[in-house]
C-alpha positions as CSV (number, residue, x, y, z in Angstrom):
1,X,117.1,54.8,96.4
2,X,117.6,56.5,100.1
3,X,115.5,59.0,101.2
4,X,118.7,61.2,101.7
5,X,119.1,60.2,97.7
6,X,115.8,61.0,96.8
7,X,114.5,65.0,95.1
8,X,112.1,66.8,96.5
9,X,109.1,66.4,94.4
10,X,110.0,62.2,94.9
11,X,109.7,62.2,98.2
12,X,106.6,64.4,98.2
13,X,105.3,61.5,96.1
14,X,106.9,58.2,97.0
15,X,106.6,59.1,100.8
16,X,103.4,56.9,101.8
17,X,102.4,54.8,104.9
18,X,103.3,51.3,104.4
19,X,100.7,49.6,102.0
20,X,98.0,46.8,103.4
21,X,96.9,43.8,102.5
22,X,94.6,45.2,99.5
23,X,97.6,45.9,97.9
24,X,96.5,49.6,97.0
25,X,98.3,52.2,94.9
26,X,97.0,55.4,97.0
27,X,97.5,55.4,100.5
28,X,93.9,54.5,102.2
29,X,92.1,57.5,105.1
30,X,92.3,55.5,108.3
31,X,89.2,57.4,109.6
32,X,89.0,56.0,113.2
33,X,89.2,57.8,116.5
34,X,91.0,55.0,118.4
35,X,92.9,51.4,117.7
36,X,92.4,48.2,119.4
37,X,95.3,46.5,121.8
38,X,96.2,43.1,121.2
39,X,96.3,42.5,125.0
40,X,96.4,44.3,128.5
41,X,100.4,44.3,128.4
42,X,100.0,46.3,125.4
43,X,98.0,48.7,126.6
44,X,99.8,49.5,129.8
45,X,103.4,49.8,127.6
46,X,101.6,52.2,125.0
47,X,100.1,54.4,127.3
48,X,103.7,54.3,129.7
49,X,105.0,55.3,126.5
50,X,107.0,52.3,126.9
51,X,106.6,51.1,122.7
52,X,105.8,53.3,120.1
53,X,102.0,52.7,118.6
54,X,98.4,54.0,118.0
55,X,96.1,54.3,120.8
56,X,93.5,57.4,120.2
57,X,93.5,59.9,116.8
58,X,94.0,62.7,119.1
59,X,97.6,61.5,119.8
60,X,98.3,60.0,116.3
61,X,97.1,58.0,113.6
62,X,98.7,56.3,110.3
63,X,97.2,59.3,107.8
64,X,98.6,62.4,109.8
65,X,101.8,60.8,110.3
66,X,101.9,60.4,107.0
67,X,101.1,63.9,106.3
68,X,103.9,64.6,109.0
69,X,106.6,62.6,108.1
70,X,106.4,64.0,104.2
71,X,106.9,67.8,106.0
72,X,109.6,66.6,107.9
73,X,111.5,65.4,104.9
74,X,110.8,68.2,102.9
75,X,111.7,70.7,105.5
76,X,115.1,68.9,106.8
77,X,113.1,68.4,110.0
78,X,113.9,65.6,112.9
79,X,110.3,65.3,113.7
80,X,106.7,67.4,113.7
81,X,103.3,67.2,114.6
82,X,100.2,68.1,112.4
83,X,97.4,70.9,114.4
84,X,93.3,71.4,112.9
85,X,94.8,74.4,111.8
86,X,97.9,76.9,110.8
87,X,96.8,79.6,114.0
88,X,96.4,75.9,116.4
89,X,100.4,75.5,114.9
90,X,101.5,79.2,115.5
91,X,100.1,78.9,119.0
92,X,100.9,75.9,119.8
93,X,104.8,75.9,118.9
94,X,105.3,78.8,121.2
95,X,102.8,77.4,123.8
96,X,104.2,74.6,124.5
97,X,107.8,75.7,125.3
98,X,106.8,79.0,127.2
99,X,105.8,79.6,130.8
100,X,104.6,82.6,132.9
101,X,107.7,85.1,133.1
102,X,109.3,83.9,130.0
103,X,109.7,86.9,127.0
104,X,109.4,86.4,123.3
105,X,111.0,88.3,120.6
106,X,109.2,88.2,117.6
107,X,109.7,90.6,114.1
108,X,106.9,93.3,113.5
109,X,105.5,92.4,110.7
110,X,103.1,89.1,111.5
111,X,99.8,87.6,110.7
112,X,96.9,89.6,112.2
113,X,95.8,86.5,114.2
114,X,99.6,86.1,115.5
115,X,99.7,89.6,116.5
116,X,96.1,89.3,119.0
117,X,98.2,86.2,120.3
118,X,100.9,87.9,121.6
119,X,99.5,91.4,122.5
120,X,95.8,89.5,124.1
121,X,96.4,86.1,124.9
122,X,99.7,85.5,126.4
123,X,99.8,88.5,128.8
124,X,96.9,86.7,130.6
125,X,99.6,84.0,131.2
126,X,102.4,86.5,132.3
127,X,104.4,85.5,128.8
128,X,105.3,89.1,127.5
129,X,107.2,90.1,123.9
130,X,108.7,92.4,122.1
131,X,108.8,93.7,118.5
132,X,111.9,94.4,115.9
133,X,111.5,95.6,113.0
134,X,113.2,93.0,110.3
135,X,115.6,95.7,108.7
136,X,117.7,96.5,112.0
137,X,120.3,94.0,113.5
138,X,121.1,95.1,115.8
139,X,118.0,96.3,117.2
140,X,117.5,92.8,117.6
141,X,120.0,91.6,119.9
142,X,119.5,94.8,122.2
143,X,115.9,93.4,122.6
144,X,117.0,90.4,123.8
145,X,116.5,89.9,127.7
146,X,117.6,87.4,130.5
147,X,114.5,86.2,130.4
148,X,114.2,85.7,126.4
149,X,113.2,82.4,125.3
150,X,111.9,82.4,121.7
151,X,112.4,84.1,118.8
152,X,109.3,84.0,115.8
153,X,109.5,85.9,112.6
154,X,107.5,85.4,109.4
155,X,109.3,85.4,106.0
156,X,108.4,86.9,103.7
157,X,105.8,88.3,106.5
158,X,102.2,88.2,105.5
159,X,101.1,90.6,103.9
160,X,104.2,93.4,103.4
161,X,106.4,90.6,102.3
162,X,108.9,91.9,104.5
163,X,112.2,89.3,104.9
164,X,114.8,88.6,106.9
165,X,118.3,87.0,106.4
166,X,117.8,83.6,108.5
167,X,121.5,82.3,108.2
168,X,122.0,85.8,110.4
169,X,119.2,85.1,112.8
170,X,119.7,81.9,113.4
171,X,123.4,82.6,114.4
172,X,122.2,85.3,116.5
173,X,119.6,82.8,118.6
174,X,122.3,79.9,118.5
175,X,124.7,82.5,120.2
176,X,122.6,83.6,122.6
177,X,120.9,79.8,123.2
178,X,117.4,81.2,122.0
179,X,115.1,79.0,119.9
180,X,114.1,80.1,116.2
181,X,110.5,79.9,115.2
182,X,109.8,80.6,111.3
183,X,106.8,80.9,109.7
184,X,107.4,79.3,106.0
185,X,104.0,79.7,104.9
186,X,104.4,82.3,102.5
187,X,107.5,80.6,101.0
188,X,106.9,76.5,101.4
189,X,109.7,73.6,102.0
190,X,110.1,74.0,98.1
191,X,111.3,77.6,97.8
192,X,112.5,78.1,101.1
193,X,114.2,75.8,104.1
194,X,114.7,77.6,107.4
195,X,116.1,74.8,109.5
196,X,119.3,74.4,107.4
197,X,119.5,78.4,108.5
198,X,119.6,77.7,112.1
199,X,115.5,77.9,112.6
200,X,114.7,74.8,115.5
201,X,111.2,74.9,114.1
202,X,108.9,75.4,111.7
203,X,105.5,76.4,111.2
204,X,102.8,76.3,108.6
205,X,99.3,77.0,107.8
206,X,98.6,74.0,105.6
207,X,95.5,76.0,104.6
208,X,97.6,77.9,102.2
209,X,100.2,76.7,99.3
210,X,100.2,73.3,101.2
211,X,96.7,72.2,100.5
212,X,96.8,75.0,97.2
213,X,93.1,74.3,96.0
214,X,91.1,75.8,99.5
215,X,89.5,72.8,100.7
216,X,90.7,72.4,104.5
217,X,92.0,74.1,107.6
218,X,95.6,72.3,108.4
219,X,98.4,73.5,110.3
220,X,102.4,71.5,111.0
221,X,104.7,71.9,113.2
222,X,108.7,70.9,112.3
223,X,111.7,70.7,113.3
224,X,113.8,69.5,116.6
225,X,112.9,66.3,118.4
226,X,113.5,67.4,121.3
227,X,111.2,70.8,121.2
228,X,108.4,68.8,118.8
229,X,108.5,66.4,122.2
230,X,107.1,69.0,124.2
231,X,104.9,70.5,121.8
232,X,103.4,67.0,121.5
233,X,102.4,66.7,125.2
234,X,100.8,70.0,125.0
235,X,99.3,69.5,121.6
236,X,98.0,66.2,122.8
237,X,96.5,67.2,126.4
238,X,94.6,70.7,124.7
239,X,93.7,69.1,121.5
240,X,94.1,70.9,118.6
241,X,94.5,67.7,116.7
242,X,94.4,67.3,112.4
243,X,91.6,65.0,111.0
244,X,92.2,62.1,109.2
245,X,90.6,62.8,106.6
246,X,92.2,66.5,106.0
247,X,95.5,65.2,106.7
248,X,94.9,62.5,103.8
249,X,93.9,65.5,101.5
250,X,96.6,67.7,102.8
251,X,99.2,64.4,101.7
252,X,98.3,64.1,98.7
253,X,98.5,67.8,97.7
254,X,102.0,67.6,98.3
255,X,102.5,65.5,95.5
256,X,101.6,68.6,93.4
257,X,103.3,71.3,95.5
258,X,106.6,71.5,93.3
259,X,104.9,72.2,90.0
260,X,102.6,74.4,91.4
261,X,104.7,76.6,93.5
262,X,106.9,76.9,89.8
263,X,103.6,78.4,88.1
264,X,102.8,80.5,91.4
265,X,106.0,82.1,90.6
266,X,106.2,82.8,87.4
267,X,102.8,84.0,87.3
268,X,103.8,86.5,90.5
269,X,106.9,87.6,88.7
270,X,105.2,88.3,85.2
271,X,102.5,90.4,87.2
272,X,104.8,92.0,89.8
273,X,107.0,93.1,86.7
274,X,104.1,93.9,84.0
275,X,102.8,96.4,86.9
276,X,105.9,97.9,88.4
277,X,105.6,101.4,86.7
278,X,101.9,101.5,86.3
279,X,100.1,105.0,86.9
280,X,97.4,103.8,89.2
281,X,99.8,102.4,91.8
282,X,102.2,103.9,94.2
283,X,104.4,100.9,94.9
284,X,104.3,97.1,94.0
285,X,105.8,94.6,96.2
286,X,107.5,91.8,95.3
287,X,110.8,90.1,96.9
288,X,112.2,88.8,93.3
289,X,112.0,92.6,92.0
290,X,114.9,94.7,91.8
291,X,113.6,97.4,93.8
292,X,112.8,95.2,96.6
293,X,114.9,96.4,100.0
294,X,115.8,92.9,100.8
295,X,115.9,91.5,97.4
296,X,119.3,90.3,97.7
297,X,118.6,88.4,100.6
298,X,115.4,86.6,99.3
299,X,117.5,85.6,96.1
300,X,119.9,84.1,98.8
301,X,117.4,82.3,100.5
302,X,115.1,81.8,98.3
303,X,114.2,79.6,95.4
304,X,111.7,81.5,93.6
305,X,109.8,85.0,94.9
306,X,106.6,83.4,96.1
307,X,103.0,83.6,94.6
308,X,102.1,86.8,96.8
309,X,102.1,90.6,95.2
310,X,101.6,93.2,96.6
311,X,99.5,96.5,94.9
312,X,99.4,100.0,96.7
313,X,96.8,101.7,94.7
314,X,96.6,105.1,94.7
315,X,93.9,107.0,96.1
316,X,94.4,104.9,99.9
317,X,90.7,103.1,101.1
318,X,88.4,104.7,99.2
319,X,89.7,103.6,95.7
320,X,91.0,100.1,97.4
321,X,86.8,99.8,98.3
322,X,86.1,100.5,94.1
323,X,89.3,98.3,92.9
324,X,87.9,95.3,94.8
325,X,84.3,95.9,93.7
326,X,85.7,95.7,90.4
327,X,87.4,92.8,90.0
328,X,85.7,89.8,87.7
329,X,87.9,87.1,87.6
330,X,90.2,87.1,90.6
331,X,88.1,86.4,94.0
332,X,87.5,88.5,96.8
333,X,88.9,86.1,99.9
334,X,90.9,86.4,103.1
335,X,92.5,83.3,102.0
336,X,95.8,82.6,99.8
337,X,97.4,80.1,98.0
338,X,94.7,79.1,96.1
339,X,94.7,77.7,92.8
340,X,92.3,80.5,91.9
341,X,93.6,84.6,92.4
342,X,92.8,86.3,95.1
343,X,92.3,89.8,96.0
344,X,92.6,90.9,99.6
345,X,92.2,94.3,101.1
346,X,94.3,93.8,105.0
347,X,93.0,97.3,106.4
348,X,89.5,96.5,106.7
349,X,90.2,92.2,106.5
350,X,93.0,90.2,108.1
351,X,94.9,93.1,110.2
352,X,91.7,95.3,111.1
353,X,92.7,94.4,114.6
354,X,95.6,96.3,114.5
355,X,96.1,99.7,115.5
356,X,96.2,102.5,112.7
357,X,100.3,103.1,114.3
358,X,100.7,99.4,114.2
359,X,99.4,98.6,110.8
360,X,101.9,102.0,109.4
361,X,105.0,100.7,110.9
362,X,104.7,97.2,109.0
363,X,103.4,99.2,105.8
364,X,100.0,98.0,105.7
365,X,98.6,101.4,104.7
366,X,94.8,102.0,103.7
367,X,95.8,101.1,99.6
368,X,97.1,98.2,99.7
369,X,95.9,95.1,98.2
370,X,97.2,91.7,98.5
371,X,97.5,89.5,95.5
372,X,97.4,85.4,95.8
373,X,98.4,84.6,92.1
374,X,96.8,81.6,91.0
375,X,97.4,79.2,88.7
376,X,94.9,80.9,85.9
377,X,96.7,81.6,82.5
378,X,98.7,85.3,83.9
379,X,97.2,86.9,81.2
380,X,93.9,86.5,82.3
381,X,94.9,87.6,85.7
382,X,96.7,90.7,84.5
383,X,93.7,91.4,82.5
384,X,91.1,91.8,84.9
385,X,93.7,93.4,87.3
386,X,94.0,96.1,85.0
387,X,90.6,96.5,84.0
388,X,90.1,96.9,87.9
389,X,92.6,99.8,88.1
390,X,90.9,101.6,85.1
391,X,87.7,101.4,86.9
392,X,88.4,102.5,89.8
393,X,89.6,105.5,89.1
């Protein structure tokens, strides 16, 4: 069988560095910060980039690639590069294309960490941007300048859940010769493939869904060769490099990540639905749900809704504050995409940096909490959800 024969969940599985002389069944960690050359003639062609091969961990080593080359397969990608984390990725794929003058379009409604990139770091480097809102088209080609380079959007964004129709975006940015960034985080290779879309790359923090038990920071980059070429140099030159020893755990994770992302899902959509209509809330968020504005396109571009909900409790900070207090089972964690449920309050947490203006236009407002659906028997989870309503009122 061909890897262009192969499912999904094989090639998450079957996709292993090439086994060694101890004949083993799991792929071993190569936990070394260099290789040995056979001669000085090696040396001089590997570092000429003459032949392909291991020199130094920071450049590569046989358990990221590994890591690497299953994300490239799953994600229809020609080539990618693993970062220490998923902010080292988001910075580093628009890093190392962009120069001082160059202009970035990006949607809105982004990470918090994302948004202090763009808005703090890169005007110190003369890089400027702009923000569209994901719901107006043409909004977004009147943004675009001569001096436009790069386009990034999250889908769904983090935490609104906000999408945006990639076949139409990446049409746009193949029109106007503009490369496509796309956060998949939030969605994974399994529900979601940007680069068949028209995205030239993709990004993820392997923290999340990808590692799916909270054990280790990881961050990919995927997509074209050519990009992922420069991305390297810059990667490899600064540093943000992906340990062995989390890229082995980050590997073997995505032997799991089709099964789990199904029970993600169907746990999200059982809780999105049981609390569509319930008294304590003013909205619930979810992109599967009928009353979702861009449901139509996530059900196009998606495979399942995701394992993120979102709650908008009534009574804004103040009942937000009692409603976290309250929970027992679920945990109270900036993270996501753990096997465990999650409970996050963005206001005062992950987009605090934001402006008050900033956080209202991507409808983060002072009520809403972020759900990470686990993989606990929904029941459970919908339990101590509602007990946490009743509570706080």
């Amino acid at each position: 069988m061909t890897e262009s024969d192969a499912h999904f969940e094989t090639l998450a599985i079957r996709t292993q560095t090439p086994q060694t002389g101890e004949r083993e069944h799991s792929t071993p960690m190569y936990l070394t910060s260099s290789f040995v050359f056979d001669d000085a003639e090696q040396a001089r062609a590997l570092f000429a980039d003459e032949i392909s091969g291991n020199i130094y961990t920071r450049y590569s080593n046989p358990t990221v690639d590994e890591f690497v080359k299953k994300m490239c397969l799953l994600e229809g990608a020609e080539d990618g590069i693993a970062t220490a984390s998923g902010m080292a990725a988001v910075f580093a794929s628009m890093a190392g294309l962009l120069q001082a003058g160059d202009h970035i379009l990006a949607s809105r409604a982004l990470f918090g960490s994302t948004h202090q990139i763009l808005t703090k770091l890169f005007p110190k480097w003369g890089i400027r941007h702009t923000y569209v809102d994901t719901g107006t088209p043409d909004e977004w080609e009147r943004a675009i300048e001569p001096t436009t380079k790069l386009v990034f959007v999250e889908t769904p964004s983090n935490p609104g859940l906000e999408l945006i129709d990639l076949e139409w975006l990446g049409g746009l940015c193949k029109r106007r010769q503009l490369r496509l960034v796309v956060d998949n985080c939030f969605a994974t290779p399994y529900l979601q493939k940007p680069i068949p879309l028209g995205a030239d790359l993709v990004v993820h923090s392997a923290t999340k869904f990808l590692d799916g038990q909270g054990r280790t920071l990881g961050g990919v980059i995927v997509g074209r060769k050519d990009l992922v070429a420069d991305i390297r140099f810059f990667a490899r030159h600064t540093g943000p490099s992906l340990s062995p020893f989390n890229a082995w755990i980050l590997s073997k994770s995505l032997e799991t990540l089709a099964v789990r992302m199904e029970r993600h899902c169907d746990n999200a959509l059982r809780i999105a639905e049981h609390f569509a209509n319930h008294s304590a809330l003013e909205e619930v968020r979810y992109p599967f749900l009928a009353n979702h504005p861009q449901q139509s396109i996530a059900k196009r571009q998606m495979r399942f809704g995701g394992g993120i909900v979102v709650l908008v409790v009534k009574g804004g900070l103040p009942r937000a504050c009692r409603f976290l207090d309250s929970v027992q089972l679920l945990s109270h964690s900036p993270n996501l995409g753990d096997t465990r449920s999650i409970v996050t309050h963005p206001t005062s947490t992950t987009h605090s940096k934001l402006s008050e203006e900033d956080r209202q236009r991507v409808g983060i407002v002072p009520g809403l909490i972020r759900v990470s659906v686990g993989l606990e028997h929904v029941d459970d989870v919908i339990a101590d959800l509602e007990q946490a309503l009743e509570r706080s009122e």
